[in-house]
C-alpha positions as CSV (number, residue, x, y, z in Angstrom):
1,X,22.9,-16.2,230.0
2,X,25.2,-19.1,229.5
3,X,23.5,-22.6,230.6
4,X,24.0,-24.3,233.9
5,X,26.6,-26.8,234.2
6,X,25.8,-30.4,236.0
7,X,28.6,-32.7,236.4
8,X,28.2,-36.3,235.8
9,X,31.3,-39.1,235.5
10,X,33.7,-40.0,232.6
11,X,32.5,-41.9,229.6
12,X,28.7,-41.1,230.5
13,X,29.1,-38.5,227.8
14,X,29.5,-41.0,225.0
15,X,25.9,-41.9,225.5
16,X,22.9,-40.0,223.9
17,X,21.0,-40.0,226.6
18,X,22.0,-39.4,229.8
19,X,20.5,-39.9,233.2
20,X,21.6,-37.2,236.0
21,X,20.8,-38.9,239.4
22,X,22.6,-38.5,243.0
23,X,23.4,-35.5,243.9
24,X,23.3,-33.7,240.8
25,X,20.0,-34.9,239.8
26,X,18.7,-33.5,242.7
27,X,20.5,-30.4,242.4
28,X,19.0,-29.7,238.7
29,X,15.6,-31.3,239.3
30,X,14.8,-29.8,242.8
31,X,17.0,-26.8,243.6
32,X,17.2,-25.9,239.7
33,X,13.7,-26.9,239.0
34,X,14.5,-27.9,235.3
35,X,11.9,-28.7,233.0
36,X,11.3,-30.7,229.8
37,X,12.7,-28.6,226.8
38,X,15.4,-27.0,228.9
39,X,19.0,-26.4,228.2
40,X,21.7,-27.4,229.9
41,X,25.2,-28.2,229.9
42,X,26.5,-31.9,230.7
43,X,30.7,-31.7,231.5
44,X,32.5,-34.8,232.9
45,X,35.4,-32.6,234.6
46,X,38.2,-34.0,232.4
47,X,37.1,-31.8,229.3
48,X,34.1,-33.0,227.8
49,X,31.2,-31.1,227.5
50,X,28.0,-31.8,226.0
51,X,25.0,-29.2,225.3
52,X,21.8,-31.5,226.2
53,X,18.1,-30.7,226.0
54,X,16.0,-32.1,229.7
55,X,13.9,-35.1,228.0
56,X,12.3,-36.2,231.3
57,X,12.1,-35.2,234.9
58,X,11.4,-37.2,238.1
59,X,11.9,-36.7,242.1
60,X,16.0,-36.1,242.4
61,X,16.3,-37.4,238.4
62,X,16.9,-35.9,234.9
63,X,17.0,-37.3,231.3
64,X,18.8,-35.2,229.1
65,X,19.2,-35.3,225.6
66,X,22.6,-35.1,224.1
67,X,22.2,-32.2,220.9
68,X,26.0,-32.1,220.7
69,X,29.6,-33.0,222.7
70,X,32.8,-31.2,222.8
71,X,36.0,-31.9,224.1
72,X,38.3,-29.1,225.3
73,X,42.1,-29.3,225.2
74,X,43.6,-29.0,228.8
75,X,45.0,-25.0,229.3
76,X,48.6,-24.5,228.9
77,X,50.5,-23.3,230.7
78,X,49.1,-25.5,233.4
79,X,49.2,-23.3,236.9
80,X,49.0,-25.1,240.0
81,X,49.4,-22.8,243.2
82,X,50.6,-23.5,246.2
83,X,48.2,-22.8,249.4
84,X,49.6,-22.4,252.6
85,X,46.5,-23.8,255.1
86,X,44.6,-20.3,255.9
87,X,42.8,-20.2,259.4
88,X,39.4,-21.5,259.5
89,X,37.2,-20.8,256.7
90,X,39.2,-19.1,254.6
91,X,41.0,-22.1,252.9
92,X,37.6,-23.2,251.1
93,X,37.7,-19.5,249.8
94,X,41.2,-19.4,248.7
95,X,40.0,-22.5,246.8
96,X,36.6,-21.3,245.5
97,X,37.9,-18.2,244.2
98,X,41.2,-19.7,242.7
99,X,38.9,-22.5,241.1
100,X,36.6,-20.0,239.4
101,X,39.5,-17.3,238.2
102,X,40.5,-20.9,236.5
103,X,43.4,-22.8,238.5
104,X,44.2,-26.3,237.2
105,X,45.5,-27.6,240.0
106,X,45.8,-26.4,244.2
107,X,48.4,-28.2,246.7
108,X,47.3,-27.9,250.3
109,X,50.5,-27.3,252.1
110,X,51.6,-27.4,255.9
111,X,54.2,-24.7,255.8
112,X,56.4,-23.8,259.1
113,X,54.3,-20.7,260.2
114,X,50.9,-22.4,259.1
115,X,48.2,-21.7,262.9
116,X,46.2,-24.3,261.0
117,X,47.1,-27.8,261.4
118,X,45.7,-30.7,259.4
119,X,45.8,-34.2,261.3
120,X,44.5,-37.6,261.4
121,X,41.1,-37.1,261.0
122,X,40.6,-33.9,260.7
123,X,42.9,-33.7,257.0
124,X,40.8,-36.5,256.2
125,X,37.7,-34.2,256.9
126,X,39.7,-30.5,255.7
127,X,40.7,-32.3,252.5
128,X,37.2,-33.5,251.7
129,X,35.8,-29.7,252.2
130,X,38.4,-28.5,249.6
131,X,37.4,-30.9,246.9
132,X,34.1,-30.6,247.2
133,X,34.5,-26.3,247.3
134,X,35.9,-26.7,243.8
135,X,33.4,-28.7,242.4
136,X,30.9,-26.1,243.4
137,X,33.3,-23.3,242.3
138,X,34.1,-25.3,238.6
139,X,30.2,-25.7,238.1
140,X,29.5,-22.2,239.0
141,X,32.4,-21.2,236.7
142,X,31.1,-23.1,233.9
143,X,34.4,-24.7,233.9
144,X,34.1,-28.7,231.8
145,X,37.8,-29.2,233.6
146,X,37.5,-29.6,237.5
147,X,40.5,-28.4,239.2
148,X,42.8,-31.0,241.1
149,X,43.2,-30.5,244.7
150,X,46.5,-32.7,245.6
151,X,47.3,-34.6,249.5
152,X,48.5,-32.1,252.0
153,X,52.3,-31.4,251.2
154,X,55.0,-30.7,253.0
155,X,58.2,-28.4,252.7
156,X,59.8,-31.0,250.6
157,X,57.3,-31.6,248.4
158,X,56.9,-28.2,247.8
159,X,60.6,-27.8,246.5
160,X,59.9,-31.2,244.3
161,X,56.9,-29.3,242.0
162,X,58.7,-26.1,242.0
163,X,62.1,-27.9,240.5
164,X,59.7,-29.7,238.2
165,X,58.2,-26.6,236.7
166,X,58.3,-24.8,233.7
167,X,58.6,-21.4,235.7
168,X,58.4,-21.9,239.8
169,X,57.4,-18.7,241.7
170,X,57.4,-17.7,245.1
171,X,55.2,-14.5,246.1
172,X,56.7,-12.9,248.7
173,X,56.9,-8.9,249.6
174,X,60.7,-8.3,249.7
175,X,61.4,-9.6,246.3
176,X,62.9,-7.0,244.2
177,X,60.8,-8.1,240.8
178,X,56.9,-7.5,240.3
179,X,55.2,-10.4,239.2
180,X,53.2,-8.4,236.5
181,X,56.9,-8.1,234.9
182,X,58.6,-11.7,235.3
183,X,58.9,-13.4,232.1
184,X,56.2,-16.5,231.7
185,X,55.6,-19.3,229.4
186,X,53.3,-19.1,226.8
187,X,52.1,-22.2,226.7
188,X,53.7,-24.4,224.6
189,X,53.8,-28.0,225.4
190,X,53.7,-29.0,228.8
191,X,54.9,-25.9,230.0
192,X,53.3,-25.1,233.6
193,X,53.4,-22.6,236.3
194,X,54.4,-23.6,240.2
195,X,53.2,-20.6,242.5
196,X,53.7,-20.9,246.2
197,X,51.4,-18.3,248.4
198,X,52.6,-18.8,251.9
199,X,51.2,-18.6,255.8
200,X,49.7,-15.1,257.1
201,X,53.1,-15.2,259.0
202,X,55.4,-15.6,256.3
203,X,57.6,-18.2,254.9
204,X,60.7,-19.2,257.3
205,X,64.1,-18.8,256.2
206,X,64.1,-22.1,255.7
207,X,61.7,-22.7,253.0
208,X,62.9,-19.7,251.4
209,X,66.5,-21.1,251.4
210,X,65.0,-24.3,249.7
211,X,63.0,-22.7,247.0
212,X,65.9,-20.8,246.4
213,X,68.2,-24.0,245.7
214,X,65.7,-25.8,243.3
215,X,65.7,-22.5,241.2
216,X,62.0,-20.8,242.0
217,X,61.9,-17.0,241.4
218,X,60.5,-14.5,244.6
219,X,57.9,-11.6,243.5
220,X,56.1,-9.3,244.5
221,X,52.6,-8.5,244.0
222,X,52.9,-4.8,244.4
223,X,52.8,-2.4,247.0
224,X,50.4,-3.8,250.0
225,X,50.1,-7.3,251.5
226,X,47.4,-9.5,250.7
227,X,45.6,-12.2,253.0
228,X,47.0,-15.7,252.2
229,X,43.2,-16.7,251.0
230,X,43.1,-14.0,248.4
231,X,47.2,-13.7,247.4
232,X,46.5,-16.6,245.0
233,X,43.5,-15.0,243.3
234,X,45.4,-11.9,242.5
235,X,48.7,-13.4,241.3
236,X,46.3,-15.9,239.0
237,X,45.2,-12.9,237.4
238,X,48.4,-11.5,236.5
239,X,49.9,-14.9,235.3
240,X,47.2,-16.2,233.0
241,X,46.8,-12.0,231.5
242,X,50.8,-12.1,231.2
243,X,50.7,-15.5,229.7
244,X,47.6,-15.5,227.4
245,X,45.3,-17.7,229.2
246,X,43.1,-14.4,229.8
């Protein structure tokens, strides 16, 4: 079994010692229960990742030992998905499961047919959930690269990343293409992958009509319809198998 991953913050990984406290030292010394001698993994969730041995252990605080650091190039193609807000719950699932299948980066997105609506304080608070889901998910992944998730966008936004991509894809059941047989990027350069997963009630004519004009491609996951929360798992699969990421 691969070791656990704790997080800690950027440039603490230059250090050969390094003191997990917070959160994350209580996580490994009271929830873990790590002891001296142990091995974990140390990853600052920009890429770095550093194999450590526990040196010391106190109440909610760990020493580790650095044995030896690595840093890992970011994934290309980069995929960011789109997530239309699910109801209730089932946006911090959308994100946990995207996170550990391996997405780089997840846009909450207010579409026209979204029940869910993020305001004032409550985006503050939805937002906040999110971010924190794919922490969890990235350290449970074993992920060193923490996906981003972005501000709450809107329609026009939306249309802005898609233009901006490499390849921008919509999935939506009446396309005439599969996804699994689109073309994709390979990865070279800064190629990267837009996909928009809309509302449980569809995308309006509207959007459509603008993802249309910026040049994103429709398609089709195949024959049945999938719940907004678990769309972007499955089209993840295909794109980093069809791509090489997987």
């Amino acid at each position: 079994m691969t070791p656990p991953v704790f997080l800690t913050e950027p440039g603490e990984l230059d250090h050969d010692s390094v003191v997990l406290t917070g959160g994350e030292g209580r996580h490994a010394a009271t929830v873990r229960r790590l002891a001296v001698g142990e091995v974990a993994d140390l990853a600052d969730g920009e890429g770095t990742r550093a194999r450590c041995v526990v040196s010391q252990v106190g109440k909610d605080v760990v020493t580790f030992a650095v044995r030896e650091r690595r840093t890992e190039p970011p994934p290309s193609p980069r995929l960011t998905v789109v997530q239309a807000l699910p109801k209730s719950e089932r946006g911090e699932l959308a994100v946990e499961v995207m996170t550990e299948a391996g997405v780089d980066g997840i846009v909450p997105w207010a579409a026209d047919r979204c029940v869910t609506k993020w305001k004032a304080e409550r985006a503050t608070k939805s937002l906040a959930k999110w971010r924190a889901t794919a922490r969890e998910a990235a350290k449970q992944a074993r992920r060193s690269r923490l996906p981003e998730v972005s501000e709450l966008a809107s329609g026009a936004d939306v249309a802005a990343l898609l233009a901006k991509a490499t390849l921008g894809l919509v999935l939506h059941e009446s396309a005439a293409e599969p996804l699994s047989r689109l073309p994709v990027p390979r990865g070279e350069g800064d190629d990267s992958i837009v996909l928009v997963v809309g509302p449980e009630g569809g995308l309006s004519d509207d959007e459509l009509a603008a993802f249309d004009a910026v040049g994103a491609r429709r398609a089709r996951l195949g024959p049945t319809v999938l719940r907004t929360s678990t769309a972007g798992l499955a089209a993840l699969a295909v794109v980093q198998a069809r791509c090489g990421r997987w």
